[in-house]
MOPAC internal coordinates of N, CA, C and O (Angstrom, degrees):
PM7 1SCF
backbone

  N    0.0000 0     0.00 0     0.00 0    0    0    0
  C    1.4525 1     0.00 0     0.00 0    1    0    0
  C    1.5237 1   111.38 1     0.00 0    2    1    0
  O    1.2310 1   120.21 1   151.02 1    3    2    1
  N    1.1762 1   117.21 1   -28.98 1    3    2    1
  C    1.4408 1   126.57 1   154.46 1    5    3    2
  C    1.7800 1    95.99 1    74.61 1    6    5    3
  O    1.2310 1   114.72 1  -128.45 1    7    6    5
  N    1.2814 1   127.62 1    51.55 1    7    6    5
  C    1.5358 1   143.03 1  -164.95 1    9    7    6
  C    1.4926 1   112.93 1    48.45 1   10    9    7
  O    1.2310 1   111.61 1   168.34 1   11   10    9
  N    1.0351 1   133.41 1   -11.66 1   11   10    9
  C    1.4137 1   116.51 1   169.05 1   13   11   10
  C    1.6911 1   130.19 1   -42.59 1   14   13   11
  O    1.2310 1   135.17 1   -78.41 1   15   14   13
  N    0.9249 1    88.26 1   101.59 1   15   14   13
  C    1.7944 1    86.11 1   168.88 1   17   15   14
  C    1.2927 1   130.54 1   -73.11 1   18   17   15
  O    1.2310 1   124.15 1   -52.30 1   19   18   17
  N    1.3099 1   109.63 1   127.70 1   19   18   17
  C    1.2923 1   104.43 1  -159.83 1   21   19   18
  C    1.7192 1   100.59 1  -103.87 1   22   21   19
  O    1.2310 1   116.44 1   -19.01 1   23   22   21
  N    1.3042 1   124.38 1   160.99 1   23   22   21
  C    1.4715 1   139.01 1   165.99 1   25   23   22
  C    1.5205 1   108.21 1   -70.70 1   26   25   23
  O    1.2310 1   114.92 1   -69.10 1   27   26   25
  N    1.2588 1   127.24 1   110.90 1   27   26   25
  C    1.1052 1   132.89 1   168.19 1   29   27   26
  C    1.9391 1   119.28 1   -43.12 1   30   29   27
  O    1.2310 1   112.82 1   -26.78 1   31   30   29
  N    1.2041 1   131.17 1   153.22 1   31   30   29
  C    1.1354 1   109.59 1  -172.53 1   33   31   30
  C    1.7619 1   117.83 1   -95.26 1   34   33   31
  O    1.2310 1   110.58 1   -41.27 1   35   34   33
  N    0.8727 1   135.32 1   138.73 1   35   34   33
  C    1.6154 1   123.52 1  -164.44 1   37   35   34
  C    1.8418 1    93.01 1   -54.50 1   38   37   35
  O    1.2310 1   131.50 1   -28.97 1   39   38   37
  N    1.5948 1    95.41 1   151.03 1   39   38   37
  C    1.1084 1   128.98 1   164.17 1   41   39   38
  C    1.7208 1   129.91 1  -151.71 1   42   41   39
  O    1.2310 1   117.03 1     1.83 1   43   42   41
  N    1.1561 1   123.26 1  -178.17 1   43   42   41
  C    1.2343 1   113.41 1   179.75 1   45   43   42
  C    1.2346 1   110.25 1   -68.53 1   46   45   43
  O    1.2310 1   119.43 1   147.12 1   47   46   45
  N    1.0595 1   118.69 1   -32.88 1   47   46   45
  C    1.7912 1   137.07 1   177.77 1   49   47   46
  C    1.4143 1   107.43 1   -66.78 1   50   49   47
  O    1.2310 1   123.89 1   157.50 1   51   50   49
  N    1.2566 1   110.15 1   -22.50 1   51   50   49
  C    1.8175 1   110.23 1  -159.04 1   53   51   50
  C    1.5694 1    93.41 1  -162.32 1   54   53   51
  O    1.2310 1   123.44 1   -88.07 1   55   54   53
  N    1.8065 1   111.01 1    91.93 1   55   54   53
  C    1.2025 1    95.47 1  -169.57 1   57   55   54
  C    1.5159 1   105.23 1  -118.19 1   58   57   55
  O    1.2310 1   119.69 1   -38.14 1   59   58   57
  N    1.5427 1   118.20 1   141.86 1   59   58   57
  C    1.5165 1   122.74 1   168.09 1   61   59   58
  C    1.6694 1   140.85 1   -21.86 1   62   61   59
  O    1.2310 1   134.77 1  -119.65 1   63   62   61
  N    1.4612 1    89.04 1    60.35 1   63   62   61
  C    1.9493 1    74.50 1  -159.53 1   65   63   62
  C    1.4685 1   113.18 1   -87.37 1   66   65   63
  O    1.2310 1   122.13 1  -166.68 1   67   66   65
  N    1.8015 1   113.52 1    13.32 1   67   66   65
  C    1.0605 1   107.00 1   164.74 1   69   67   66
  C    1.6857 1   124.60 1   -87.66 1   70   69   67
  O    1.2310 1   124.47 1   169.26 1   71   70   69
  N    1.6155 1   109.03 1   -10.74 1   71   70   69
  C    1.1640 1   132.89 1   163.43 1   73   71   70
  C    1.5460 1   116.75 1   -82.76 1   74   73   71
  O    1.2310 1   115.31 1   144.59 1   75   74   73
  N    1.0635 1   126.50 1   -35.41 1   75   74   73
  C    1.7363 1   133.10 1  -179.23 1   77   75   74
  C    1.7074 1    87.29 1   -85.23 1   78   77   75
  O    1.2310 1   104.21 1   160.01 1   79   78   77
  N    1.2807 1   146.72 1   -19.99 1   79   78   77
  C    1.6937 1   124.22 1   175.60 1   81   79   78
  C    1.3442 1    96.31 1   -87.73 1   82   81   79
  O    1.2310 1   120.22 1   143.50 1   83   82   81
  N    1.2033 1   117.18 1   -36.50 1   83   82   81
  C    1.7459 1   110.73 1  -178.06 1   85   83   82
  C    1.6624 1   122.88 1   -58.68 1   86   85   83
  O    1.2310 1   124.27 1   148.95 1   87   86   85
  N    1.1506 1   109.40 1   -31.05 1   87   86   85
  C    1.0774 1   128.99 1  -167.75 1   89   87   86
  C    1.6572 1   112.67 1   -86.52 1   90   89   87
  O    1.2310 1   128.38 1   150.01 1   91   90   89
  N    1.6968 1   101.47 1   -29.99 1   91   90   89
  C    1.7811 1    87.59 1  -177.16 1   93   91   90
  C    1.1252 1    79.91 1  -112.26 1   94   93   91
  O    1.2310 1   109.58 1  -164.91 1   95   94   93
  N    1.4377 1   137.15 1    15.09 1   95   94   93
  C    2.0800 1   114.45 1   150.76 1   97   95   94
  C    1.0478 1   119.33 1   -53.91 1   98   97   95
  O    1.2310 1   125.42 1   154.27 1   99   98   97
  N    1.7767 1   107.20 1   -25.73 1   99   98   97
  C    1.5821 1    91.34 1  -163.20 1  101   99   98
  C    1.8048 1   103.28 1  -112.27 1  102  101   99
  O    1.2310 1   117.73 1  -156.24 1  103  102  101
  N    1.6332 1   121.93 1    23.76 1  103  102  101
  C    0.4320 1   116.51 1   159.41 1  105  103  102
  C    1.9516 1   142.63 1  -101.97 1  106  105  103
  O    1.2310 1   112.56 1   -39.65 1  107  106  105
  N    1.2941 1   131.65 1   140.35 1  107  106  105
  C    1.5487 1   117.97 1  -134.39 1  109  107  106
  C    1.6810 1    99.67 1   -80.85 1  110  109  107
  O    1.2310 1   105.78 1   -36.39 1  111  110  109
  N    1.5132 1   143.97 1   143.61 1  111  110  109
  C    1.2729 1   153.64 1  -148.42 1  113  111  110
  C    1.8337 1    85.49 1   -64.81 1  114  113  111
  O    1.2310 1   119.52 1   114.53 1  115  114  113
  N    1.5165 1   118.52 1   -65.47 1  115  114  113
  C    1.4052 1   103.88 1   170.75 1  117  115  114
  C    1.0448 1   143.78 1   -28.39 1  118  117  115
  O    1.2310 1   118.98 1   141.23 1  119  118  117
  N    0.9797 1   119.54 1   -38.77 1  119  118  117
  C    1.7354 1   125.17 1  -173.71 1  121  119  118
  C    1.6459 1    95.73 1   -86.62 1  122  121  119
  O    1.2310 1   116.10 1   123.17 1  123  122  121
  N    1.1129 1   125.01 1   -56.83 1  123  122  121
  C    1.7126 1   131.58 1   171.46 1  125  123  122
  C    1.7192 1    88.62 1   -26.51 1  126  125  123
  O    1.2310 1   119.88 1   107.70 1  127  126  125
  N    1.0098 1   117.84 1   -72.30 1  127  126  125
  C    1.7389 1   130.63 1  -173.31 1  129  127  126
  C    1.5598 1   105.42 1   -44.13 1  130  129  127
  O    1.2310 1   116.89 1   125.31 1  131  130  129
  N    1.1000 1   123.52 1   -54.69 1  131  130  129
  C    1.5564 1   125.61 1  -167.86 1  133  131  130
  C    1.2490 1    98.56 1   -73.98 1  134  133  131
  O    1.2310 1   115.02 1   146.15 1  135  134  133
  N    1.7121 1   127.05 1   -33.85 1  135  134  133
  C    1.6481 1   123.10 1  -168.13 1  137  135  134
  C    1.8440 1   100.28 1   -77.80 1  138  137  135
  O    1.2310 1   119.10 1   164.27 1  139  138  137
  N    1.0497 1   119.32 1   -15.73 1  139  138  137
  C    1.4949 1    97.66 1  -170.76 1  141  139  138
  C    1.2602 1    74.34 1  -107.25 1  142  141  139
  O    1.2310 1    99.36 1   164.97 1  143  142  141
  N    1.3565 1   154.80 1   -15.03 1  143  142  141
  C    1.8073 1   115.05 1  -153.63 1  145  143  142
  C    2.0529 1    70.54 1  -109.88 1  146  145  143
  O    1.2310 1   111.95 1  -117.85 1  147  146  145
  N    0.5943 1   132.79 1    62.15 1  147  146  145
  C    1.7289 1   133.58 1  -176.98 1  149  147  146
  C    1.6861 1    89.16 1  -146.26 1  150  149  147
  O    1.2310 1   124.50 1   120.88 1  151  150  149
  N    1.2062 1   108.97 1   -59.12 1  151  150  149
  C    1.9768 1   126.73 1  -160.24 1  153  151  150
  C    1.7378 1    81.58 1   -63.58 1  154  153  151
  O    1.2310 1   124.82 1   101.16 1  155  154  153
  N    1.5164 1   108.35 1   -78.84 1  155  154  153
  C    1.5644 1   109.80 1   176.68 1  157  155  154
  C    1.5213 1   127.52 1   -21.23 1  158  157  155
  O    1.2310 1   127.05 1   117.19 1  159  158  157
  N    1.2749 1   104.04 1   -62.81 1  159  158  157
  C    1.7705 1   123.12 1   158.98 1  161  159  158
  C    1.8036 1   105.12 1   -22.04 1  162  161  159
  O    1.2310 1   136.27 1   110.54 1  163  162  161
  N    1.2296 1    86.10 1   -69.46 1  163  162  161
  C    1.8951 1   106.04 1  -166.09 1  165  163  162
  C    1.4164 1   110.37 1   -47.72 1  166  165  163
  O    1.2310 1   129.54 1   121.66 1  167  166  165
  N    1.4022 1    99.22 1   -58.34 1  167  166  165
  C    1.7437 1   116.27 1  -176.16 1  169  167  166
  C    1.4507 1   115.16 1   -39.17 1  170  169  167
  O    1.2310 1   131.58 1   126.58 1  171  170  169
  N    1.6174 1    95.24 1   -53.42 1  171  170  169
  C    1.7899 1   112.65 1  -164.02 1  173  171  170
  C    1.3134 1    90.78 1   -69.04 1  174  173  171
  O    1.2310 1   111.23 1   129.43 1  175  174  173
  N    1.4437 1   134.12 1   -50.57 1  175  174  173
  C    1.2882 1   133.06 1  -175.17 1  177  175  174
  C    1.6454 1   118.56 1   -36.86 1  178  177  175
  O    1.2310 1   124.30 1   137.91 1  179  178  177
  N    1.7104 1   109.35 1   -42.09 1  179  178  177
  C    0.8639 1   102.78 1  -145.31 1  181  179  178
  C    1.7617 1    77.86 1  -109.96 1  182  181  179
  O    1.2310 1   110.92 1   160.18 1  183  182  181
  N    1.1054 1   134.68 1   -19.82 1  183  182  181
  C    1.2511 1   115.02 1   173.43 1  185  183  182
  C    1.6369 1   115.90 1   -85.91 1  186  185  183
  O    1.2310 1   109.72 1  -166.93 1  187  186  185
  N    1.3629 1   136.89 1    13.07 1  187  186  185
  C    1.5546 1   161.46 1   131.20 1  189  187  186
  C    1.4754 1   114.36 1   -42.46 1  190  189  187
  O    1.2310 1   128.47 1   148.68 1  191  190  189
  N    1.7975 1   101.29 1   -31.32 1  191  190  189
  C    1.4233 1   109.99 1  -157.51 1  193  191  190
  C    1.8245 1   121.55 1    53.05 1  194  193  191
  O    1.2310 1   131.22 1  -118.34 1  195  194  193
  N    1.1287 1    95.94 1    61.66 1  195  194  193
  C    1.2042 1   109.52 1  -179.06 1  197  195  194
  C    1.8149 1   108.49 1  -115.68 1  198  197  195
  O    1.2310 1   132.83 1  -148.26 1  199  198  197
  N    1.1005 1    92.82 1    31.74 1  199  198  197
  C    1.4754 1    96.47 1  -168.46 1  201  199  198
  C    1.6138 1   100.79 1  -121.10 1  202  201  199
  O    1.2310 1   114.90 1    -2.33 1  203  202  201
  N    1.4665 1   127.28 1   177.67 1  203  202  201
  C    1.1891 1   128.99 1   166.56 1  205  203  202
  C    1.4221 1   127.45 1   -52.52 1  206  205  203
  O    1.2310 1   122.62 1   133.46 1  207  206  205
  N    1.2221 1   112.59 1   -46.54 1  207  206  205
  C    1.6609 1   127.10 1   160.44 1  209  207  206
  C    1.7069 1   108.84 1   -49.78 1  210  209  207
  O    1.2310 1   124.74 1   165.04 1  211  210  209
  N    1.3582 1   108.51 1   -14.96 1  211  210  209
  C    1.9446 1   106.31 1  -177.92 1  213  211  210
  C    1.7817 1   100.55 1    54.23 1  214  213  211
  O    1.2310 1   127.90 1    48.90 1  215  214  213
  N    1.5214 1   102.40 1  -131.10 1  215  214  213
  C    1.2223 1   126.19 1  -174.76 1  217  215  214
  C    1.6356 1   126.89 1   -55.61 1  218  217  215
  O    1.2310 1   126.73 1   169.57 1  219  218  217
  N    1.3407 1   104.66 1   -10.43 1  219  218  217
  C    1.5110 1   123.27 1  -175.35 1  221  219  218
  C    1.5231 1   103.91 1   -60.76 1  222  221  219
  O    1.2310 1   114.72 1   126.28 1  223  222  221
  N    1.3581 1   127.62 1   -53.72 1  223  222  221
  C    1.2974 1   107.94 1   152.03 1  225  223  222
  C    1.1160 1   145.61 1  -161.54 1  226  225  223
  O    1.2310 1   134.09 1  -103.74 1  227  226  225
  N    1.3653 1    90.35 1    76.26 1  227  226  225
  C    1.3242 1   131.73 1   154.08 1  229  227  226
  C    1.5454 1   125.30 1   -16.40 1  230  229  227
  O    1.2310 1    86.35 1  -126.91 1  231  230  229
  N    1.0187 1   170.31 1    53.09 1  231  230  229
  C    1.4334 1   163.12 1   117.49 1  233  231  230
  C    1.6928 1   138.55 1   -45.70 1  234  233  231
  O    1.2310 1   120.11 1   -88.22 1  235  234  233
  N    1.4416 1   117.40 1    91.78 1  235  234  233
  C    1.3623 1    96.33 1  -142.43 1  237  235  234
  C    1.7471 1    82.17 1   -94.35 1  238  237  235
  O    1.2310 1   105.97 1  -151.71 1  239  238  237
  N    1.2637 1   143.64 1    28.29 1  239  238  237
  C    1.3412 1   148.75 1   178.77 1  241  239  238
  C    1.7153 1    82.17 1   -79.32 1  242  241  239
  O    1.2310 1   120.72 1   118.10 1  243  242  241
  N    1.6123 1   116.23 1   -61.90 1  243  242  241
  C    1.4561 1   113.30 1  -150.34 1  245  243  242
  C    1.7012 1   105.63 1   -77.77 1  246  245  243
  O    1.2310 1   123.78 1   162.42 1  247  246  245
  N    1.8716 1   110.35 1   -17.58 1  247  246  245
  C    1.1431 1   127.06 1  -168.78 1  249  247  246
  C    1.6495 1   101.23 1   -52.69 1  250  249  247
  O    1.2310 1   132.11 1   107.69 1  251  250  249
  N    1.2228 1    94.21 1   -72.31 1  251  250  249
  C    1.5153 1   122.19 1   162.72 1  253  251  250
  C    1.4852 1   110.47 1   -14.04 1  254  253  251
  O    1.2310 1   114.08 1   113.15 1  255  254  253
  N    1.2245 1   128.81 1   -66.85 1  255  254  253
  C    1.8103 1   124.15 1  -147.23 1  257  255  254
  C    1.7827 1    98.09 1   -99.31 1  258  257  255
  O    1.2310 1   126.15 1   168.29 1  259  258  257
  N    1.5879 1   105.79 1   -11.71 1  259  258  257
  C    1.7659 1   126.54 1   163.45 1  261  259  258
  C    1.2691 1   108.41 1   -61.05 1  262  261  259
  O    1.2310 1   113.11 1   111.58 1  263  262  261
  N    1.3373 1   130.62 1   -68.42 1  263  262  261
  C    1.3893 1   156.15 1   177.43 1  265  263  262
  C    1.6943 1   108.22 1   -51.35 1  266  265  263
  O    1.2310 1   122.56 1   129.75 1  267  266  265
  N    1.2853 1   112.71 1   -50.25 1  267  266  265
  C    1.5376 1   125.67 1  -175.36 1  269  267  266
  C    1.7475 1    97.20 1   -54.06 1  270  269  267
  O    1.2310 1   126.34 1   117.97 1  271  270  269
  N    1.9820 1   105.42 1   -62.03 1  271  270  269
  C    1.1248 1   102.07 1  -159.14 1  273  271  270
  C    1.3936 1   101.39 1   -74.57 1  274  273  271
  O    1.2310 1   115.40 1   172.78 1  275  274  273
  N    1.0791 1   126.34 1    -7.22 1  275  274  273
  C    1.5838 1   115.43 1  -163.68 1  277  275  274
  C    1.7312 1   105.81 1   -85.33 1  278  277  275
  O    1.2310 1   123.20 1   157.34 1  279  278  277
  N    1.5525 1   111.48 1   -22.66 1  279  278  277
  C    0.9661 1   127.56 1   165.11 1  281  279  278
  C    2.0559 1   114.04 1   -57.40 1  282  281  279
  O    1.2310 1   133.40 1   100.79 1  283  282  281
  N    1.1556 1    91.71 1   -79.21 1  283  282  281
  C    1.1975 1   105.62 1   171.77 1  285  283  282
  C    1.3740 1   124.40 1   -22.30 1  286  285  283
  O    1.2310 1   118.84 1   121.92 1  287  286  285
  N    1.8569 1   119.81 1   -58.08 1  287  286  285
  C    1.3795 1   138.15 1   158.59 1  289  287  286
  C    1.5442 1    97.46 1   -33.82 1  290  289  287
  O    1.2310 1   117.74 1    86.08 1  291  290  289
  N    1.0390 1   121.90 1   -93.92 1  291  290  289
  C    1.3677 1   135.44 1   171.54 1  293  291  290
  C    1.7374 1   127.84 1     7.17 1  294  293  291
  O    1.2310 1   141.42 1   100.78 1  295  294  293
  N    1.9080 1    76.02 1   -79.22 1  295  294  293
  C    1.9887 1    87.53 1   163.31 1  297  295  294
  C    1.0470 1   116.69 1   -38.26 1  298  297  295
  O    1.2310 1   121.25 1   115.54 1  299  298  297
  N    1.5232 1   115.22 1   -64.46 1  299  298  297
  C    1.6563 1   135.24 1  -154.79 1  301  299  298
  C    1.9796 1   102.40 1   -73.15 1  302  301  299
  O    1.2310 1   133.66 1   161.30 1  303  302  301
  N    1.0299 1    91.21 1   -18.70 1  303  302  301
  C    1.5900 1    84.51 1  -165.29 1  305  303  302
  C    1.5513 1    99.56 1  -122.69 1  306  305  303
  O    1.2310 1   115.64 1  -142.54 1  307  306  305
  N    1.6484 1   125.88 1    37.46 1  307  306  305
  C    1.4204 1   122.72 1   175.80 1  309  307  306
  C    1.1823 1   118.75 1  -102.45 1  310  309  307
  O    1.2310 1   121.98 1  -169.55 1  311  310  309
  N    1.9265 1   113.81 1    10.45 1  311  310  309
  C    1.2390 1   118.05 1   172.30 1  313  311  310
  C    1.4326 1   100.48 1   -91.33 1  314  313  311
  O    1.2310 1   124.75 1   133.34 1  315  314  313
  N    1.2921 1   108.48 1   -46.66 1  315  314  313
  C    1.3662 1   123.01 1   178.75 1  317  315  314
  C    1.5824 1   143.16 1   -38.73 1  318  317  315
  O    1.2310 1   134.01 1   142.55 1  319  318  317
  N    1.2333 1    90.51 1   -37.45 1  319  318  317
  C    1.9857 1   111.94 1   176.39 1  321  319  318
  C    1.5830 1   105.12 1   -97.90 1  322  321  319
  O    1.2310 1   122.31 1    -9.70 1  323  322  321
  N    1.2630 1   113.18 1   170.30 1  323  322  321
  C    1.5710 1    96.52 1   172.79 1  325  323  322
  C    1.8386 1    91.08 1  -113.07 1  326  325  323
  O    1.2310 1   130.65 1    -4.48 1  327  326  325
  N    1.3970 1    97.05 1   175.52 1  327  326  325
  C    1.6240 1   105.39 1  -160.33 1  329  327  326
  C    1.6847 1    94.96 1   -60.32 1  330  329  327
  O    1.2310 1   110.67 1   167.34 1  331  330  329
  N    1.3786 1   135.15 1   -12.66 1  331  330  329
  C    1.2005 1   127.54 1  -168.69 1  333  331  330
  C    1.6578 1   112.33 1   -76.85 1  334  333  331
  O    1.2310 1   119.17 1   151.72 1  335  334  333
  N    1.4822 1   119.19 1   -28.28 1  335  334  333
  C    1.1863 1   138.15 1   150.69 1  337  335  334
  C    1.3076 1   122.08 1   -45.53 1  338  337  335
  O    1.2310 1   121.98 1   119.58 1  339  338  337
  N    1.7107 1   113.81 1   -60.42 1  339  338  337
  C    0.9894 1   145.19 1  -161.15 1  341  339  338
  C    1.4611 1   118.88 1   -56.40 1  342  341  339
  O    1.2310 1   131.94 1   110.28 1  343  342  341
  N    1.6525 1    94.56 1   -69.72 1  343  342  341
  C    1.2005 1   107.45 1   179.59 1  345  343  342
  C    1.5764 1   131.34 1   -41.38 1  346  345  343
  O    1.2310 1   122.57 1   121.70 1  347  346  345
  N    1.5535 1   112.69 1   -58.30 1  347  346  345
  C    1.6483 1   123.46 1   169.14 1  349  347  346
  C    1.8365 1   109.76 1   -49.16 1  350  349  347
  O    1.2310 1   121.11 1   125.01 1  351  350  349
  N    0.8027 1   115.48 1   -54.99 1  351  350  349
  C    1.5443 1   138.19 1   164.26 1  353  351  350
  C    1.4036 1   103.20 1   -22.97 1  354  353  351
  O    1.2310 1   122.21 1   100.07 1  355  354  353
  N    1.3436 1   113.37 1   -79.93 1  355  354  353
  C    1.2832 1   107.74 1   172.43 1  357  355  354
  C    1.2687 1   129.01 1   -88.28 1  358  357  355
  O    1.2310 1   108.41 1  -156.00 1  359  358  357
  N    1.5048 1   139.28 1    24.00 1  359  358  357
  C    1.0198 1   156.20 1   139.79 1  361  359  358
  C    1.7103 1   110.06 1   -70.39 1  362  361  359
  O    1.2310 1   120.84 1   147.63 1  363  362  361
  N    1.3549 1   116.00 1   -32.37 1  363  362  361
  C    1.4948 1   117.32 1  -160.77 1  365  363  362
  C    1.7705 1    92.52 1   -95.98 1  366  365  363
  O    1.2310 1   112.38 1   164.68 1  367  366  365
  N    1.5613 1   131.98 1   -15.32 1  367  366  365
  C    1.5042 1   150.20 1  -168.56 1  369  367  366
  C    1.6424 1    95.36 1   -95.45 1  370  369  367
  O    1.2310 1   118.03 1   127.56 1  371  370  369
  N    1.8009 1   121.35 1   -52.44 1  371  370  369
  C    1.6790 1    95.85 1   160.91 1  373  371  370
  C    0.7723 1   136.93 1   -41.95 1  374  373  371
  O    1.2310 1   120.40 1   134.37 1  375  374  373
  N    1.4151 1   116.84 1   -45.63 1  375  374  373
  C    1.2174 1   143.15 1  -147.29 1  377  375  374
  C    1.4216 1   106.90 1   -76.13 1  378  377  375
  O    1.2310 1   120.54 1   132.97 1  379  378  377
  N    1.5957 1   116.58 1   -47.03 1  379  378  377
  C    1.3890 1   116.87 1   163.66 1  381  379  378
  C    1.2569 1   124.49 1   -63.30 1  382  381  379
  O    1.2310 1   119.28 1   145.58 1  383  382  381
  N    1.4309 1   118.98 1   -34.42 1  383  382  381
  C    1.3812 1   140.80 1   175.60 1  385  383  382
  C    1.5897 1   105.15 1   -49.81 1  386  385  383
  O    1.2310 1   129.34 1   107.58 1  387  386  385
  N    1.0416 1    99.60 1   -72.42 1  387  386  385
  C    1.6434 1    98.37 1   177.05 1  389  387  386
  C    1.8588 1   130.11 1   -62.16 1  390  389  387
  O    1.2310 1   128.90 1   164.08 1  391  390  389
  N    1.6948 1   100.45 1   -15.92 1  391  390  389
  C    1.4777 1   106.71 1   163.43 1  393  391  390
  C    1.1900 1   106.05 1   -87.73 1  394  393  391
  O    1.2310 1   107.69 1   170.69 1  395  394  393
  N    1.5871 1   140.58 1    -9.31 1  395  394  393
  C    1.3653 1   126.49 1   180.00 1  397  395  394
  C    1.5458 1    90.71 1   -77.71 1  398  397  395
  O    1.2310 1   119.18 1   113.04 1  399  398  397
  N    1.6796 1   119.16 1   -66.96 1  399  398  397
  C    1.7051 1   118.40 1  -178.32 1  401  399  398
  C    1.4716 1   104.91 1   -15.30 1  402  401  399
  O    1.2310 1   115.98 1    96.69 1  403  402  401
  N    1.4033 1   125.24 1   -83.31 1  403  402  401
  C    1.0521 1   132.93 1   169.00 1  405  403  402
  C    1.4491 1   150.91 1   -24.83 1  406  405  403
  O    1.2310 1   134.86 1   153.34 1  407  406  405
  N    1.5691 1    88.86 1   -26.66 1  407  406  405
  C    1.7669 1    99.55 1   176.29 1  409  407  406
  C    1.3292 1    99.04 1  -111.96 1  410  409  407
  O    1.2310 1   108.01 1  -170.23 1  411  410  409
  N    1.5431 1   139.99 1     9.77 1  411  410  409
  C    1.2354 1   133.85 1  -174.87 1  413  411  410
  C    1.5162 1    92.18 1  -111.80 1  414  413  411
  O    1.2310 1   127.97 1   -46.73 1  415  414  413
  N    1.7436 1   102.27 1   133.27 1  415  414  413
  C    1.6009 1   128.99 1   163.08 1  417  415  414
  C    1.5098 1    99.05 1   -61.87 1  418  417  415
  O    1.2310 1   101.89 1   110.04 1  419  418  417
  N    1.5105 1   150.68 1   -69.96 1  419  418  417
  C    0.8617 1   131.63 1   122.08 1  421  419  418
  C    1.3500 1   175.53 1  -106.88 1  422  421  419
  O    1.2310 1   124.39 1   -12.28 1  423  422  421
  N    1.2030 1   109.18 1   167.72 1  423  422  421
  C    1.8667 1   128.35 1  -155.43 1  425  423  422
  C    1.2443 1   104.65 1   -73.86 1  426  425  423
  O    1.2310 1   133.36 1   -55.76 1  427  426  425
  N    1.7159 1    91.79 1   124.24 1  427  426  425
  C    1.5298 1    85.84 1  -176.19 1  429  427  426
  C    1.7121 1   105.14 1   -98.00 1  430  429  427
  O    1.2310 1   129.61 1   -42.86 1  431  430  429
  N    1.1835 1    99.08 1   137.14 1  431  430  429
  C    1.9188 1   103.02 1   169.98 1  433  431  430
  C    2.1469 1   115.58 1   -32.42 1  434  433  431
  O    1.2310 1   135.60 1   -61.53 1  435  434  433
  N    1.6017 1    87.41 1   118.47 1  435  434  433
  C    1.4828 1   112.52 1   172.55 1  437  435  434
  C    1.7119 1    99.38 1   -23.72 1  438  437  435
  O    1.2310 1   121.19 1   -57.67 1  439  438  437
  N    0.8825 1   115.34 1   122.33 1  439  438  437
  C    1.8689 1   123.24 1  -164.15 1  441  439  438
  C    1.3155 1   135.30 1    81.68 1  442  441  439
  O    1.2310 1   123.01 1   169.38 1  443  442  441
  N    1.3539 1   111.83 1   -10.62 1  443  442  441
  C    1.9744 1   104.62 1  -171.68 1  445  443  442
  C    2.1353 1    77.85 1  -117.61 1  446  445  443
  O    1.2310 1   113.27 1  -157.20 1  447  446  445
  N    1.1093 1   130.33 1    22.80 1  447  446  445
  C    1.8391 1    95.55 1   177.72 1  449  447  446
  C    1.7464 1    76.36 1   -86.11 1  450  449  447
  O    1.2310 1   133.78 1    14.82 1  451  450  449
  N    1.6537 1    90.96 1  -165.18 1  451  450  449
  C    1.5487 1   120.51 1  -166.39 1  453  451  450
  C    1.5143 1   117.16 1   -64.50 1  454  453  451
  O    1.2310 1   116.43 1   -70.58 1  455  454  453
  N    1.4884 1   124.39 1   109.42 1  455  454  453
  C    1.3622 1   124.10 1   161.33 1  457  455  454
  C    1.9178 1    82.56 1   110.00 1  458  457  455
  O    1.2310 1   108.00 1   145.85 1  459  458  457
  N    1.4854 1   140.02 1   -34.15 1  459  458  457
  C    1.3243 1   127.02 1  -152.14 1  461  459  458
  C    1.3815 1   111.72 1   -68.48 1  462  461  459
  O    1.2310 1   113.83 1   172.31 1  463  462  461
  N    1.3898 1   129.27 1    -7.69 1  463  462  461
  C    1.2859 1   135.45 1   148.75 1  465  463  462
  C    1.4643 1   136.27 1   -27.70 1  466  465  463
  O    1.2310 1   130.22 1   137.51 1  467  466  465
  N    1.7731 1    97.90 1   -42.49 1  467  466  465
  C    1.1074 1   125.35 1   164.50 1  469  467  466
  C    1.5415 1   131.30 1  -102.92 1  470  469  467
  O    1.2310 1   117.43 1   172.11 1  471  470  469
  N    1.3961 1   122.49 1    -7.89 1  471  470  469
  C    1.3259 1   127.95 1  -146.51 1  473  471  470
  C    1.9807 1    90.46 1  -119.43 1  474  473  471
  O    1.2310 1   137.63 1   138.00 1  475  474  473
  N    1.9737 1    83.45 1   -42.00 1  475  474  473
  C    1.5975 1    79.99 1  -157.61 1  477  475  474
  C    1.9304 1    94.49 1   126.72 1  478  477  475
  O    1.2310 1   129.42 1   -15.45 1  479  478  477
  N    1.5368 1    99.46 1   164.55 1  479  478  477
  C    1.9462 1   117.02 1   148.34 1  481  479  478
  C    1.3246 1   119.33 1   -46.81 1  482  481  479
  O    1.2310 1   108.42 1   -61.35 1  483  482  481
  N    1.0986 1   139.25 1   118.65 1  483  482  481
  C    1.3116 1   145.82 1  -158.55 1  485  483  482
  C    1.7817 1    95.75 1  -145.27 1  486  485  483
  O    1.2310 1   132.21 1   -81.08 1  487  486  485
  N    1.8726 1    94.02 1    98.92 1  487  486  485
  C    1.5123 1    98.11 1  -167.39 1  489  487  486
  C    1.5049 1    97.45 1   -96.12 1  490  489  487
  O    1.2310 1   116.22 1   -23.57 1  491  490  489
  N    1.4482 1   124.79 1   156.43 1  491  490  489
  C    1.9132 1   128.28 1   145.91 1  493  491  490
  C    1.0557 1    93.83 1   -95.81 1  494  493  491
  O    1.2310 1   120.10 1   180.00 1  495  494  493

């Protein structure tokens, strides 16, 4: 090798972050926005057990603080997206909203379930 140092090659152990900054430069602040409140979406889904696995894993403790933040994203970022973003987004945030009502033994009072801080009462 004759002293050259070489750059290790990315790994999970050792990962590219001069390649992972390049990569979401060129990607637009919107879409960054839709990929986590999408990932968020998924999570709550699947900790609702709303997934094929059902009840496998199920936790509506973690459902909850999924739903909250996905809400939250939302609020904070509804100047930000245009309603074409927007709209499904918060159609896909009832939607969980009203499967948390539903999968909880108990009901939490019209305003305190997950994300209604931000959303509002979210009746079934």
């Amino acid at each position: 090798m004759c002293g050259m140092s070489e750059t290790p090659a990315a790994s999970p152990e050792n990962p590219d972050f001069d390649a992972m900054t390049r990569d979401i430069a060129e990607v637009p602040a919107v879409e960054v926005i839709v990929t986590v409140a999408v990932n968020l979406m998924s999570a709550a889904a699947v900790k609702l057990g709303l997934t094929e696995e059902g009840d496998a894993h199920k936790d509506l403790d973690e459902a909850r603080k999924l739903i909250h933040a996905l809400a939250g994203l939302l609020d904070g970022s509804a100047t930000e997206i245009s309603s074409f973003h927007a709209a499904p987004l918060r159609d896909g945030l009832k939607s969980l909203q009203l499967a948390f009502r539903e999968a909880s033994l108990v009901a939490d009072e019209p305003g305190k379930g997950p994300g209604e801080k931000y959303t509002g009462p979210v009746y079934g």
